[in-house]
N, C-alpha and C positions, 0 to 999 in steps of 0.2 A: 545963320548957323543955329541948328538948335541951344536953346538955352543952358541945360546941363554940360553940355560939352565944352562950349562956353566957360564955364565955372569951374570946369572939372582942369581945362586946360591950365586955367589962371591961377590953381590950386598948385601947380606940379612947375609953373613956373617960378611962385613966391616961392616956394620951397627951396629950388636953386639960386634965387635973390638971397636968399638969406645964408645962402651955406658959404664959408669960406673954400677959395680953394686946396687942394690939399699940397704937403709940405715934398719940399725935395731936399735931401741933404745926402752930402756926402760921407761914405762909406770908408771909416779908417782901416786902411787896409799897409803898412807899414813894409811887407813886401814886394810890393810894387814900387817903381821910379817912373818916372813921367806920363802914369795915365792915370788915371783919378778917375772911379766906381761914382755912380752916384744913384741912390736909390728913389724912385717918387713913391709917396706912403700913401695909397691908396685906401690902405686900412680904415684911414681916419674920415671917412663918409661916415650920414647919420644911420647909414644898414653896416657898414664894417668892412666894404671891398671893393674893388673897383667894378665889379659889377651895379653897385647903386647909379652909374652913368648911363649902362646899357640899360638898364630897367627904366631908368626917366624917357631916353630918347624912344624907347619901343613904345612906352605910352604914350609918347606926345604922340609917335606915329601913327598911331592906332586908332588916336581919337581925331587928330586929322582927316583921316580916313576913310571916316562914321565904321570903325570898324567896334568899338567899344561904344556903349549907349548908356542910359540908367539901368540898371540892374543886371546889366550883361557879366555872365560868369567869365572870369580869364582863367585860361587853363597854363600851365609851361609846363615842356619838359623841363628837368636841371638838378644838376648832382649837390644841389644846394646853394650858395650862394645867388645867385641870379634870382632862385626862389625868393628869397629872403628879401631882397629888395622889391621883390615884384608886389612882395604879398604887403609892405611897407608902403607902397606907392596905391594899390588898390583901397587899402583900406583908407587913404589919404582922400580918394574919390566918391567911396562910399558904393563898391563891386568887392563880388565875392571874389574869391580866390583860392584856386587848387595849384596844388604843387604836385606833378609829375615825376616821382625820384626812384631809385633803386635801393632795396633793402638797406644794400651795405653803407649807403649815406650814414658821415657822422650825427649822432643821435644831437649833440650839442645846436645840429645847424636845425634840424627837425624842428627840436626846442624855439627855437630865434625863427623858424618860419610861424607856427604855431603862435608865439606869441605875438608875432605882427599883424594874426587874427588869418591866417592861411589856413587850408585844410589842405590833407595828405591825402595821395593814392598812389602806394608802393606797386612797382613794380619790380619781376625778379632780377632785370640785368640793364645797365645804359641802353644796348640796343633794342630795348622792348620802348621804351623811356617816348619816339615821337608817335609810333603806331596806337598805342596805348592811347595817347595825347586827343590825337585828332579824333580818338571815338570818344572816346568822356565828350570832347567839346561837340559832335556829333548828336550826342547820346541826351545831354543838357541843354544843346540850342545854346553853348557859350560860346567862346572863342580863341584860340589855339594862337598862345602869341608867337610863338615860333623863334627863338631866340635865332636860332641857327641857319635860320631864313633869310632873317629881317635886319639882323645885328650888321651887317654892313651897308644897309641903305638906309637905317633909321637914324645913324648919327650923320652931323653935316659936317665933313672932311676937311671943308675948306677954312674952321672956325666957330667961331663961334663958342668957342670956351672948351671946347672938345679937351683930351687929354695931349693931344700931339700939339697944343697951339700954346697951351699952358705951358707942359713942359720945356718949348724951345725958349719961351718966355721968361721962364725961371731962371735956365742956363744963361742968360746974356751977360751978367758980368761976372760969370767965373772964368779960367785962367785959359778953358778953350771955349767959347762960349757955343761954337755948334759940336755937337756931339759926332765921335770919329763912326761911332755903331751907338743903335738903337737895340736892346736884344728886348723880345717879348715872348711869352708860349703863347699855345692858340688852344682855345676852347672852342667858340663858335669860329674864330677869327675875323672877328669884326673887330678888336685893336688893334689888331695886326692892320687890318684893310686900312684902320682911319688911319695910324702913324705911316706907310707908305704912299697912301694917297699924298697925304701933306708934305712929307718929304719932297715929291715930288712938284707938287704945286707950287710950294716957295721955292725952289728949286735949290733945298741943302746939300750938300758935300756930305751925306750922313748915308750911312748903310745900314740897312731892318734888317738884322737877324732875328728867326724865327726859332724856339727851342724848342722840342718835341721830348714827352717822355715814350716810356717802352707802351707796346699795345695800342699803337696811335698810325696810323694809315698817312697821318698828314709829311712826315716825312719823307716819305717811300713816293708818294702822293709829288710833292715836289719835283724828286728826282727824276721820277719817270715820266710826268704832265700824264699820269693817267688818272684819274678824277673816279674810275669808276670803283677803285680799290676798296673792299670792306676784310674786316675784322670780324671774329666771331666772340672774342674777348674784347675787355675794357681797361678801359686806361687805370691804373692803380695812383695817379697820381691826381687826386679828388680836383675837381673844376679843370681841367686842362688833358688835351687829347682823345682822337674821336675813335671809333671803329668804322664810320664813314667820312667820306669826303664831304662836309657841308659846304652850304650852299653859300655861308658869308666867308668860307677860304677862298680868299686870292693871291695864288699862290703867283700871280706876275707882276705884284707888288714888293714881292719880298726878294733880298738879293742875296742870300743863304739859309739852309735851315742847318741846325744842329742836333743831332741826335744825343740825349742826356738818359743815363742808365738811370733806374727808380733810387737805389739806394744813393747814386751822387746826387740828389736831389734831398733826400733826407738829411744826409749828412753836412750837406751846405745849409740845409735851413735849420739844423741844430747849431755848426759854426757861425750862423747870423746871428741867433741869441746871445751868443756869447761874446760876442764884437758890440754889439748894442744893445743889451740889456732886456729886448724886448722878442716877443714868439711872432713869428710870422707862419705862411701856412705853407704847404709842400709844394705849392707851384710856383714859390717866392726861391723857393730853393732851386727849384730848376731853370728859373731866369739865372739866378746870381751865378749859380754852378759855369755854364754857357758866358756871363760875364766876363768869371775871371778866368777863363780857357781863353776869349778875346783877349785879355788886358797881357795875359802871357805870349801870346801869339804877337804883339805890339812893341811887347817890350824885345823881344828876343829878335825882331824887326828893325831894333829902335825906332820904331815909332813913337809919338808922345800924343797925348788929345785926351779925351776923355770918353765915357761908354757910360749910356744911364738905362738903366731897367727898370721894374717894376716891383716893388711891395704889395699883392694884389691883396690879401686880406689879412685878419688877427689869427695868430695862431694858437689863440685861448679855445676858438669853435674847432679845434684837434687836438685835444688836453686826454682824450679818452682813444684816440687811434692814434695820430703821427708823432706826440709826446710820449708815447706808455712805450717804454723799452720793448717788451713783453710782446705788445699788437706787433709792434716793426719787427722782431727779429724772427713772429711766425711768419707776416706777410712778406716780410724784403729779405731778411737773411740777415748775415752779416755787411755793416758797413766801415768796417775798420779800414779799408784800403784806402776810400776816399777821403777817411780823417785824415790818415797821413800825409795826405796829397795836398790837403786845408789846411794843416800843420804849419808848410811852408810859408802862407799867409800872417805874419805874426796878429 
């Protein structure tokens, strides 16, 4: 094996040797009886979401591959996040790094790409975002890592520390220790891919729900099994929902989607601040949103068990768009309906 790749590899591995895994705790939620929320905080990676997982395994993939060399440029598409680790892990290598983003990207994630030693090339809308992509990396002789590609073969499903082997991990000695539902959104839908896979491979009693915001194909995409479905608009709810069907959705992994409105998504991830002290980012809110429509759905069932979701990033890198009253009430409108509904949650 060339030597650099060699190096490069063993670089991206100490790094995971040294990282702790990240925390799962339960979510006090006071009106609810016998299902118990529980969120894993994915935040707390050394890039700030759970995208710092996707980003390790596409470079291991990459360099596997001899797809990535000494000086080889990485190009992504990514509405930020994915960036930010990607440009964290390159410069970890010693390869340049461009970020592929859409104007409307938070300025705050820009900043955190940038500072990881990334360079930008705006484009005007997500769906310009892979065409774009592949000529820069065309254009430079670099290489086009394709999140949305590769995001569900770069990680190993069956283990290996993945998110879905962790998590079931975590759960073993609480009160149900297999989880009754899984809910996650999909971006690329390579979490989605690795938590169904695994479900299935250990063979749990656990159901993947998938939550889709508004502007997002991947629902509709579901119901119909037609894959070839696009969009002419963008998902307003930053890192999650596509205008096409990608290539790492598998949607015969998954055993419901739920459709979640942009503003019940806001307004759960402002009720999650206020439950735990701490900002999470708008597609934290449209997991939890879809959680506790499950945990309602359960109880009203009497069913009892448990449902755990996802914390995917800090929702300090949206202090200037999903925090600002102001930005939300020209982009989403009003959300007062969905307070009320969160209300009930004491």
């Amino acid at each position: 094996m060339d030597h650099w790749i060699s190096e490069s590899i063993a670089k991206i591995n100490a790094d995971a040797h040294r990282s702790a895994d990240t925390h799962l705790f339960k979510l006090p939620v006071r009106g609810l009886r016998g299902v118990d929320i529980y969120l894993k905080d994915e935040s707390t990676h050394p890039t700030g979401s759970l995208k710092h997982r996707l980003a390790r395994s596409l470079f291991l993939y990459a360099l596997v591959n001899g797809k990535i060399r000494q000086g080889t440029r990485v190009i992504e598409a990514s509405s930020g996040s994915t960036a930010v680790s990607e440009a964290y892990f390159a410069r970890m290598i010693g390869v340049p790094f461009t970020a592929v983003l859409p104007k409307s990207t938070a300025k705050s994630k820009i900043d955190l790409i940038r500072f990881q030693g990334g360079e930008i090339h705006f484009v005007d809308a997500a769906p310009d975002m892979h065409q774009a992509s592949v000529e820069l990396a065309d254009e430079v002789s670099g290489y086009f890592m394709d999140q949305f590609t590769y995001a569900e073969r770069a990680t190993d499903w069956r283990g290996n520390n993945n998110i879905a082997e962790s998590l079931f991990r975590q759960m073993e000695r609480e009160p149900h220790p297999i989880p009754s539902v899984i809910v996650m959104s999909a971006g690329t839908g390579g979490t989605s891919a690795t938590l169904g896979r695994y479900i299935r491979y250990k063979g749990f009693n656990s159901e993947l729900v998938v939550v889709d915001p508004e502007n997002s194909v991947f629902f509709d995409s579901f119901r119909t099994r037609d894959r070839t479905l696009t969009l002419s608009c963008s998902s307003r709810i930053e890192g999650i929902g596509r205008p096409k069907v990608e290539k790492s959705f598998l949607a015969d992994v998954i055993d419901r989607m739920i459709q979640v409105p942009d503003a019940a998504s806001i307004a759960t991830m402002l009720w999650l601040e206020d439950r735990i002290r701490r900002r999470a980012g708008p597609s934290t809110g449209t997991n939890l949103w879809g959680a506790l429509q499950i945990a309602q759905e359960m109880e009203a069932a009497g069913r009892s068990g448990s449902i755990v979701t996802i914390l995917c990033d800090d929702g300090n890198r949206y202090l200037d768009t999903y925090y600002d009253p102001e930005w939300v009430m020209e982009n989403f409108g009003e959300t007062a309906s969905y307070e009320a509904t969160l209300a009930g949650y004491h």
